[in-house]
C-alpha positions in Angstrom: -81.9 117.8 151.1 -79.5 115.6 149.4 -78.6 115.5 146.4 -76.5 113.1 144.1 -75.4 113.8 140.3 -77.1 111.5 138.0 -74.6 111.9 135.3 -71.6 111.1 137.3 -71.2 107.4 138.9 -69.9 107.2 142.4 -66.3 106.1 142.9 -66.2 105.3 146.1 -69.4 103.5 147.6 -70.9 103.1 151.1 -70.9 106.5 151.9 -67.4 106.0 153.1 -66.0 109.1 155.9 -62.2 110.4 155.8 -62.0 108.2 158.6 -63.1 105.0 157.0 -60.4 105.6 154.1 -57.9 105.4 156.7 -59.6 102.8 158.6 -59.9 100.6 155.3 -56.4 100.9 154.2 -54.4 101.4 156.7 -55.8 98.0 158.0 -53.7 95.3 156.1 -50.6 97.4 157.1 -51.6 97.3 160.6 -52.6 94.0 160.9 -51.1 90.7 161.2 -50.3 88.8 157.8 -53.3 86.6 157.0 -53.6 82.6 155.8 -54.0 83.8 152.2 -51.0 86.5 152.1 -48.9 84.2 153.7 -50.0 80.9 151.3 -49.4 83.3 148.3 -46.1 84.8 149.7 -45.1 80.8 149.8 -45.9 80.0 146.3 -44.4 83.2 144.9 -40.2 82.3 146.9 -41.0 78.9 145.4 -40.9 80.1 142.0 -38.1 82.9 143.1 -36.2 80.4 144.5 -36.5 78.7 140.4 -34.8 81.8 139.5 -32.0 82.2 141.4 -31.1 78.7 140.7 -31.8 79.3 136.8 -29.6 82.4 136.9 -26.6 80.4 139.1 -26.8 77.8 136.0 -26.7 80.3 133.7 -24.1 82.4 134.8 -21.9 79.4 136.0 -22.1 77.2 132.5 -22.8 80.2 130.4 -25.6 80.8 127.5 -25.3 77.8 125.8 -27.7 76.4 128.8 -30.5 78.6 126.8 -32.1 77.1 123.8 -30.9 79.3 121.4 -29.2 78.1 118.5 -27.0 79.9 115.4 -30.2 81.1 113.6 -32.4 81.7 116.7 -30.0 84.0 118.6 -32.6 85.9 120.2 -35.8 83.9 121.8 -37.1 83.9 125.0 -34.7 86.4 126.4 -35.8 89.1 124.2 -39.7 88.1 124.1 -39.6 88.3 128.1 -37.8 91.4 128.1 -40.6 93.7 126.2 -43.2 91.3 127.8 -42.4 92.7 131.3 -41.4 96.4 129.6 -45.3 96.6 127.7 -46.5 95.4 131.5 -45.0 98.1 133.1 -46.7 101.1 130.9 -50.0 100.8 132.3 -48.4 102.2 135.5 -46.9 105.6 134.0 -50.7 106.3 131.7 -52.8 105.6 135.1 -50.1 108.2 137.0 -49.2 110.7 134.6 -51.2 110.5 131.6 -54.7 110.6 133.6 -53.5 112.8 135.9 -53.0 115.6 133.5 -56.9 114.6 132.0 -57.5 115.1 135.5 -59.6 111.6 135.4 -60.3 110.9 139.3 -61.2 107.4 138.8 -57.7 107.1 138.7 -57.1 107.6 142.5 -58.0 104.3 143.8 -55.5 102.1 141.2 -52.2 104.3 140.7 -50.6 103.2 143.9 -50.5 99.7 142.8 -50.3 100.3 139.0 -46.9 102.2 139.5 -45.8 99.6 141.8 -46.3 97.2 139.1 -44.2 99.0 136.8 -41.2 99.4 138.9 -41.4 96.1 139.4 -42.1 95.0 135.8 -39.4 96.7 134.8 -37.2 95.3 137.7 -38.3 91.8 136.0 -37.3 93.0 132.3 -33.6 94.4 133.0 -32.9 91.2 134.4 -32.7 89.6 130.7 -31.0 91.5 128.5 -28.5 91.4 131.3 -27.8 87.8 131.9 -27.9 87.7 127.9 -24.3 89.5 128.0 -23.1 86.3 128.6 -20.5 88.2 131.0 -23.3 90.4 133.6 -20.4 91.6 135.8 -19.0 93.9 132.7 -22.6 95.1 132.8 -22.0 98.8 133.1 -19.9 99.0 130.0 -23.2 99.8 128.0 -22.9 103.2 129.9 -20.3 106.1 128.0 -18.0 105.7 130.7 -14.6 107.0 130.1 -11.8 104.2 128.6 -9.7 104.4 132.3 -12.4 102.4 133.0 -11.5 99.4 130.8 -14.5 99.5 128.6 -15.0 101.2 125.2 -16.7 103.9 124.0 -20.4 102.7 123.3 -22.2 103.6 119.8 -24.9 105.9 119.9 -26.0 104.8 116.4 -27.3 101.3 118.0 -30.7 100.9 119.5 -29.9 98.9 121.9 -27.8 101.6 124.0 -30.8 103.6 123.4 -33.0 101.2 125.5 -30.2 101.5 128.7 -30.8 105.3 128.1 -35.0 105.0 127.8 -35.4 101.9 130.6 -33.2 103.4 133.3 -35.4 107.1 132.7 -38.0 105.3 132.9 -37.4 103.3 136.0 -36.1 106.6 137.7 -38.9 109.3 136.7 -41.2 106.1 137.9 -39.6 105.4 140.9 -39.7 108.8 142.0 -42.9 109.7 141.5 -44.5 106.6 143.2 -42.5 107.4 146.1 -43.4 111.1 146.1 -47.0 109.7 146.4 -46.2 107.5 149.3 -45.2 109.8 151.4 -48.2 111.0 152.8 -49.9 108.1 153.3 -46.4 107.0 154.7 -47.2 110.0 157.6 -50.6 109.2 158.4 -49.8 105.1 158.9 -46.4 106.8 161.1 -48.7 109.1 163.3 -50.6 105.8 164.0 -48.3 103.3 164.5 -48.3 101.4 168.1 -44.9 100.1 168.2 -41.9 101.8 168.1 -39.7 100.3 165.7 -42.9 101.1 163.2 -43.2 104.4 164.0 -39.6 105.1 163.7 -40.0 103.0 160.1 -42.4 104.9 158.9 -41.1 108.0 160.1 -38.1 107.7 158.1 -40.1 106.9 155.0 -42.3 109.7 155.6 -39.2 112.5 155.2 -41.1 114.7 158.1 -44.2 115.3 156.6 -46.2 117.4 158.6 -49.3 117.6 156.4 -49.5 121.8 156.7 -50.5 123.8 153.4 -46.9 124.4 152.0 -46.2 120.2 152.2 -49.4 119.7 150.3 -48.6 122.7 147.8 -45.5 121.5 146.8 -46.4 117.4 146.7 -48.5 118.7 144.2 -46.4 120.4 141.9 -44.0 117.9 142.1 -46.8 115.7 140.9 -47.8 117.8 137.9 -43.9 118.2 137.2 -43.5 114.5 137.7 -46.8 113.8 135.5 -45.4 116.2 132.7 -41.8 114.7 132.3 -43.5 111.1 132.8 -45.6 111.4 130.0 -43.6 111.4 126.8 -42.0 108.2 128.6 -45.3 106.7 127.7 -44.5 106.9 123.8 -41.0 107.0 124.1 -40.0 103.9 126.0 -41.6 101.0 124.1 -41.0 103.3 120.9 -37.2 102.6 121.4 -37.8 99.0 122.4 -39.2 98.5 119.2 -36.8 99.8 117.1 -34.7 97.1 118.5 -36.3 95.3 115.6 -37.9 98.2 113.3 -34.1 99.4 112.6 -32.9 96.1 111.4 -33.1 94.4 107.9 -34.5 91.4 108.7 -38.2 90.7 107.1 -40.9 91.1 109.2 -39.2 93.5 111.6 -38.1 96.2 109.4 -41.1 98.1 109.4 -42.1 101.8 110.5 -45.5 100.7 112.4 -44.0 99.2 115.6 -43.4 102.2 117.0 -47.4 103.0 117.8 -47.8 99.1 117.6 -45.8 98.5 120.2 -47.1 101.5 122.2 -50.5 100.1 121.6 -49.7 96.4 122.6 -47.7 97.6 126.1 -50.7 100.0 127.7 -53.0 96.9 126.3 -50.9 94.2 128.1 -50.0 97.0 131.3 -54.0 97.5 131.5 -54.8 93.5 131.7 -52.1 92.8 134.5 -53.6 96.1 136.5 -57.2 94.1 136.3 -55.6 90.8 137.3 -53.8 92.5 140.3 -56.4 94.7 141.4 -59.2 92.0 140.9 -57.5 90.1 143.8 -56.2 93.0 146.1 -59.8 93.5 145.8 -60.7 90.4 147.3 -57.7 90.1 149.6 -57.8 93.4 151.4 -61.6 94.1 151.2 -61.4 96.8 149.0 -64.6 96.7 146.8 -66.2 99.6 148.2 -63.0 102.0 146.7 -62.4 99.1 143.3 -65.6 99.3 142.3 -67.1 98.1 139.0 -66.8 101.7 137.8 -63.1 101.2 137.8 -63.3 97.7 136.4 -65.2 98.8 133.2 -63.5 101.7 132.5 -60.0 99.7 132.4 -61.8 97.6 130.4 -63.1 99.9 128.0 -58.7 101.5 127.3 -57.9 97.4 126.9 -60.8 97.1 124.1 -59.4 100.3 122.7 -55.9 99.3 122.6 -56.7 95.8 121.9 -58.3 96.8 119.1 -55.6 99.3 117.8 -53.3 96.3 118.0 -55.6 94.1 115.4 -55.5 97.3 113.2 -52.2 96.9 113.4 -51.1 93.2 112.8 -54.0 93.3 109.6 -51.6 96.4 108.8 -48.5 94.6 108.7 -49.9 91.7 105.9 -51.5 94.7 103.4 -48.2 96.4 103.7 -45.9 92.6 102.9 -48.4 92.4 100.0 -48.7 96.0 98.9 -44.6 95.9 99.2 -44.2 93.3 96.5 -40.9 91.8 98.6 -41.0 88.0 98.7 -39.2 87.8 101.3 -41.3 90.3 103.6 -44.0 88.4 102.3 -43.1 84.8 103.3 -42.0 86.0 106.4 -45.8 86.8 107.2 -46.9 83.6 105.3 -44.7 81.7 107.3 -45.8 83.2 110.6 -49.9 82.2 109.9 -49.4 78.6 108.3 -45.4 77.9 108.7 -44.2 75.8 111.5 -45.0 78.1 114.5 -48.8 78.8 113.3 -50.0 77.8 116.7 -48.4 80.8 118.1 -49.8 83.1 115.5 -53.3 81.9 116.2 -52.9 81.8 120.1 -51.9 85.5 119.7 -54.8 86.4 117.1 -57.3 84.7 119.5 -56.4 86.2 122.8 -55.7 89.7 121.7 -57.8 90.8 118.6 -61.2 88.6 119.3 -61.1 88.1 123.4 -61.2 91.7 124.1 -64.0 92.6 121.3 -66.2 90.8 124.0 -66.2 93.7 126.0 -68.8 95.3 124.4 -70.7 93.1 126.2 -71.9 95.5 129.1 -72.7 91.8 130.8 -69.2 90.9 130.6 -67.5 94.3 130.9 -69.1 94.4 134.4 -68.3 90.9 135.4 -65.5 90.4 138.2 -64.7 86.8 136.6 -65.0 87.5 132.9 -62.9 90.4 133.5 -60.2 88.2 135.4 -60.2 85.5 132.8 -60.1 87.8 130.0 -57.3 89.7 131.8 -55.0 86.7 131.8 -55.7 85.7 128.4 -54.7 89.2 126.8 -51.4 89.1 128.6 -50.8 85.3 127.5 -51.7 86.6 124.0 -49.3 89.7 124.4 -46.4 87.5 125.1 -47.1 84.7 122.2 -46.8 88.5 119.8 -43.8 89.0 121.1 -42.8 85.2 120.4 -44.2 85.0 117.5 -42.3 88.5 116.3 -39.4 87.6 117.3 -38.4 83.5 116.7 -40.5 83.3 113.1 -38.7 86.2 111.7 -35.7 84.2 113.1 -36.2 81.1 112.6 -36.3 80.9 108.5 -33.7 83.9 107.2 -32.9 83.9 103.2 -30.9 80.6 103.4 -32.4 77.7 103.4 -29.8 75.7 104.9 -29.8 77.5 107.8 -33.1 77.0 108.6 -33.9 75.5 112.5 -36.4 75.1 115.2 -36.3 77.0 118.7 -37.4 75.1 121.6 -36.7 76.7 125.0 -34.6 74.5 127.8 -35.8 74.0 131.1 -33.6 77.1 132.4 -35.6 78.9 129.4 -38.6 78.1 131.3 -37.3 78.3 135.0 -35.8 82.0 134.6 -39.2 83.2 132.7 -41.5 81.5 135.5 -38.9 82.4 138.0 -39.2 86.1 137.2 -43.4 86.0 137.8 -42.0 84.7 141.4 -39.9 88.0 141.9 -42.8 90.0 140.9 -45.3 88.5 142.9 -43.0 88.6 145.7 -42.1 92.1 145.4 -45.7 92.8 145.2 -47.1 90.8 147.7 -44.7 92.5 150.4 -45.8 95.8 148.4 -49.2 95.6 149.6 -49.0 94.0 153.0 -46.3 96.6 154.5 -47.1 99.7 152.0 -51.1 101.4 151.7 -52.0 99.6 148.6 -54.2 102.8 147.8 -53.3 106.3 148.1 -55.1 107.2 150.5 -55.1 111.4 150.5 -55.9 111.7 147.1 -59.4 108.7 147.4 -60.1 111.6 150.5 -59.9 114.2 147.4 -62.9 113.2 145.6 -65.2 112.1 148.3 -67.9 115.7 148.4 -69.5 116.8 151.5 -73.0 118.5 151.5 -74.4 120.4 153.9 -75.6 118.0 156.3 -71.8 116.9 156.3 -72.3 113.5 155.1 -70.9 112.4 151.8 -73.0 112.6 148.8 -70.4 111.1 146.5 -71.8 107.1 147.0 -74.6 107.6 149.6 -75.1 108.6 153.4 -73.2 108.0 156.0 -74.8 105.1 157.0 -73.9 103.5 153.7 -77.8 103.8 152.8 -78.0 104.8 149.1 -80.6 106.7 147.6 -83.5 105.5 145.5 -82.3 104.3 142.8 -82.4 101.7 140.0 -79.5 99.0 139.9 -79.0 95.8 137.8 -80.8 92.7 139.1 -77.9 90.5 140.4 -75.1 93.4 141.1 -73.0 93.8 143.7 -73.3 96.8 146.0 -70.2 98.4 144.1 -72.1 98.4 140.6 -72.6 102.0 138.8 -75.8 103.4 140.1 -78.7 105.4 138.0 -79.8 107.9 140.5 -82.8 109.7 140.3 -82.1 113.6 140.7 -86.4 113.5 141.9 -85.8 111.3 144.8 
């Protein structure tokens, strides 16, 4: 007899075999690239191919082809910088933080969500970068030696301590998403047809033979990887902040953007996960392993955060009145009714009252709520970082040095340009690497004694009596009746 938990809600659905997880996602690596793939690949090198030619204008006739302006010396550079850092810590909580909870609803989403952060972060170093003015002298913010024409950096600035915290960050990342790949890396090599694939993915795979002393060390090197990853989770967009929390100027120089800023990255991170994995879904026929389990429960951490976040921008008024400063407070004046109050009010709106609409069990279980919702956090989380940033600019303690920011079309092309690198990056990602990790989904499918699965049904794909929500799809969390 059979018998299903009623307490915990199946991860992987339609009874799916060790033999169907390969099957299932080993198929878009196997297979040719598809309409769709290729259409998307398209409009992604389009808007790459915006880039470049931003950056050659940029680096040829300098930063004056930005909009910035002797007031407004920091803008879109510096907003799209901790934009794409925030999106790249959902990666590194799903990975290491969960992992150490031992939450197994992680399994089917880390591949991709540590893909996005290398790439994310990819996207971000690009700014601060071509902001030197002089990129080739790039590695003088590195305490190199003076033989090697640069000088000695200062460890007192902030800024030196981001190139410490983003290249850590980038490295610990890298590594452990690659330590992950490898086996899935062995079992695509070991089925491989052709020979310049097989000899591909054997390199990739670094000889993995699958025997007990392989899988014993992959997993302490995860655990070690999980346990050195996770204070990166505080620590990077903790530095990034005090980019501005260590400066003077009014409505930066505060001590709550350290968890603020921790708060607002996992919350943007979290929204580009459900916008990524709401398509791979779709793309790669995937539902039965991203199942509406894994959609509510991302949604639940972006209501949580989200809502830290509103704690914290209601925060940040009490303490510009409770301080008594003018100037701190007409900085936040300024922000809600000054000349920019349409970016304060886009940013209130899409992160402090979309995401309370997730209490809505109806729309935290909905695929198209969810996407929508998705995109309009992250368009909110990059209007805070506007809004931060160019209104605490914008009007400084002179008066007659007051001006307006408005981005120039190379502004705009290397912002919308950089989407195209990471869409391209992950678009070849998931067509030529297993999008899900497939040994550790394996891990939490349970056997019982008649040997078929009993973590999602039979092996037939049959489920067992149960009651499920009129109108929901076959992936939707199941009350199962321990009777039956």
């Amino acid at each position: 007899m059979q018998h299903v938990s009623p307490v915990r809600l199946p991860l992987v659905t339609s009874g799916k075999t060790y033999h169907d997880v390969t099957q299932d996602v080993c198929r878009q690596v196997e297979a040719k690239p598809n309409i769709r793939w290729m259409a998307a690949l398209a409009v992604a090198l389009f808007f790459l191919g915006i880039f470049f030619y931003s950056v050659y204008r940029t680096l040829w006739y300098g930063i004056g082809e930005w909009g910035l302006n002797k007031t407004v010396d920091w803008a879109w550079d510096i907003t799209n910088f901790v934009w794409w850092v925030g999106i790249g810590h959902a990666g590194t909580l799903i990975s290491a933080v969960l992992l150490l909870f031992r939450q197994k609803w992680r399994t089917s989403i880390n591949r991709a969500a540590e893909a996005m952060t290398i790439f994310a972060v990819i996207c971000a170093a690009m700014f601060p970068v071509l902001h030197m003015g002089r990129p080739w002298l790039a590695y003088w913010v590195l305490p190199l030696q003076n033989t090697w024409g640069s000088l000695w950096v200062n460890f007192n600035s902030p800024l030196l301590w981001d190139v410490f915290a983003i290249s850590t960050y980038f490295s610990v990342s890298l590594v452990f998403w690659y330590t992950g790949l490898i086996p899935d890396f062995a079992t695509i090599r070991d089925r491989a047809k052709g020979p310049i694939a097989r000899r591909a993915y054997a390199l990739l795979s670094f000889g993995w033979k699958g025997g007990a002393k392989h899988w014993s060390r992959y997993e302490t090197v995860s655990l070690i990887l999980a346990g050195v990853s996770t204070p990166l989770v505080l620590s990077v967009h903790t530095i990034v902040s005090m980019d501005f929390a260590t400066s003077v100027v009014p409505g930066w120089h505060t001590t709550i953007f350290p968890p603020y800023f921790v708060a607002g990255a996992i919350f943007s991170g979290f929204a580009m996960v459900l916008t990524l994995m709401l398509i791979t879904r779709v793309v790669f026929r995937l539902e039965d392993y991203i199942t509406l389990e894994h959609i509510a429960l991302m949604n639940k951490i972006m209501m949580i955060t989200g809502s830290i976040v509103g704690v914290a921008y209601i925060t940040e008024f009490f303490i510009a009145w409770y301080s008594q400063v003018e100037f701190e407070q007409y900085a936040f004046i300024n922000r809600a009714t000054g000349p920019y109050w349409w970016a304060y009010w886009s940013m209130m709106t899409c992160n402090v009252i979309s995401p309370q609409l997730v209490w809505i069990r109806r729309i935290r279980y909905s695929i198209p709520a969810t996407f929508v919702l998705s995109i309009i956090v992250n368009i909110g989380m990059w209007f805070e970082r506007f809004v931060i940033i160019v209104t605490s600019l914008h009007r400084d303690y002179l008066p007659s040095s007051w001006a307006m920011f408005s981005p120039s079309i190379i502004d705009i092309g290397i912002y919308v340009g950089t989407l195209g690198l990471f869409f391209t990056l992950f678009l070849l990602f998931a067509k030529f690497f297993p999008v899900i990790n497939m040994a550790e989904v394996k891990s939490i499918l349970k056997y019982g004694v008649d040997n078929g699965p009993t973590y999602g049904g039979t092996n037939t794909g049959a489920q067992q009596s149960s009651y499920r929500p009129t109108g929901a799809p076959a992936s939707a969390p199941v009350n199962y009746n321990k009777h039956d």
